[in-house]
C-alpha positions in Angstrom: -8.9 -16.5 56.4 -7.0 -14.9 53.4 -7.2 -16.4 50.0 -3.5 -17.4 48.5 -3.1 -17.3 45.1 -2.4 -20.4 44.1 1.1 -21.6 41.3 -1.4 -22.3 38.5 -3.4 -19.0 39.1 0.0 -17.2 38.9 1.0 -19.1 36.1 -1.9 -18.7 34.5 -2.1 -15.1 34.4 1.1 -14.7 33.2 0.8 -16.8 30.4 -2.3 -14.6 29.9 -0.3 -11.6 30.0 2.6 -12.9 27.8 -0.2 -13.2 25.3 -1.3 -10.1 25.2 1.8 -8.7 24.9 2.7 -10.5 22.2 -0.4 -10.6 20.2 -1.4 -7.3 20.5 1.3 -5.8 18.2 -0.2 -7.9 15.7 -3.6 -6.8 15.9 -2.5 -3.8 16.0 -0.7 -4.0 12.5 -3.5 -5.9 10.8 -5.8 -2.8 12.1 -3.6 -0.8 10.1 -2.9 -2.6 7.6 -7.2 -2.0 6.7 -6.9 1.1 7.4 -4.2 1.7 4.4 -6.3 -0.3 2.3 -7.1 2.3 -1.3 -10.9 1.6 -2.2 -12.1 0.7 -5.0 -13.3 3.3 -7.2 -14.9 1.7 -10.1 -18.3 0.3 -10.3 -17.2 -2.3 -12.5 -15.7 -5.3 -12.6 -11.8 -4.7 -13.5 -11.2 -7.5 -15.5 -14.4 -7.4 -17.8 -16.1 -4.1 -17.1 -19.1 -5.8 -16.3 -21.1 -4.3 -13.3 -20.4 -6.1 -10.3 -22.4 -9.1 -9.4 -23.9 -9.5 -12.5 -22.2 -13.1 -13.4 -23.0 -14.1 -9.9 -22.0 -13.1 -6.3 -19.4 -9.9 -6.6 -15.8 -10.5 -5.1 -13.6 -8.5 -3.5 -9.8 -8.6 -2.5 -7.0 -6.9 -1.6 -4.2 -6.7 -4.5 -0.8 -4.6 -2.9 -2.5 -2.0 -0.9 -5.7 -2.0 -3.4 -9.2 -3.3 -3.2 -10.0 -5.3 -6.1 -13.7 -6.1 -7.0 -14.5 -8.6 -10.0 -17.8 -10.4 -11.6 -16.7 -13.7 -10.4 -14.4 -16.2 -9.7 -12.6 -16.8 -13.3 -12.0 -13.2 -13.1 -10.1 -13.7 -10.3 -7.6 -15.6 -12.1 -7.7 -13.4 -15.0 -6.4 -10.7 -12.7 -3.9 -12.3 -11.3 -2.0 -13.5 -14.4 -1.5 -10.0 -15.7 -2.5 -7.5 -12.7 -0.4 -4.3 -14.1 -3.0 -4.8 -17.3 -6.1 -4.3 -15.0 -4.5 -1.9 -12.5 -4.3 0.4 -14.8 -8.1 0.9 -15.0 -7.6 2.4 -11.6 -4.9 4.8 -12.6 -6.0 8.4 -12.6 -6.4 9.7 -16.6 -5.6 13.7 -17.1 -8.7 14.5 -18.0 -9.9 13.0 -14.2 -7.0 14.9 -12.6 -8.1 18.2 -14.5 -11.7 18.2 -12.9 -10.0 17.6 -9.3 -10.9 20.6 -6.9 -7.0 21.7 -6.3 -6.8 22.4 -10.4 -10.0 23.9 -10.9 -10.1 26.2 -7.9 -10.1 30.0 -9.2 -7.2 31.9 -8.2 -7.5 35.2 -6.4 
């Protein structure tokens, strides 16, 4: 005797397949979405310059594309109030650009 799938096991994998289909664009996006992420390059907090963790547990988020790392909470707030003032901490100075490997290669 031959088992006959039965309505609600059809139904049921489609609804399981409509589910993945739609959801797995998503994850998909969020995946790379970490992946574009730019670390954070300091070992500092941004806001106070303290080193991380040192007014408690460090914290961490993601500010437009940048990881953000603070000393605590109230720093948190801090940041967000006037990020362009803090974000500038992260921008390169010429005198880090200078030591970079393509302009201090030797020509030949």
């Amino acid at each position: 005797m031959k088992h006959q799938p039965t309505t609600s096991t059809i139904l049921t994998s489609l609804v399981l397949g409509l589910l993945i289909a739609i959801l797995s664009p998503a994850i998909n996006a969020a995946e790379k979405a970490k992946e574009t992420v730019k670390p954070y390059p300091l070992n500092v907090c941004i806001v106070t310059d303290n080193d991380l963790g040192s007014m408690g547990d460090e914290r961490s988020f993601v500010y437009e594309g940048q990881e953000i790392k603070i000393c605590c909470k109230p720093c948190e707030k801090k940041f967000l109030k006037d990020p362009a003032r803090y974000l500038k901490k992260l921008a390169p100075t010429p005198a880090k650009e200078a030591a970079t490997p393509e302009t201090t290669a030797t020509k030949s």
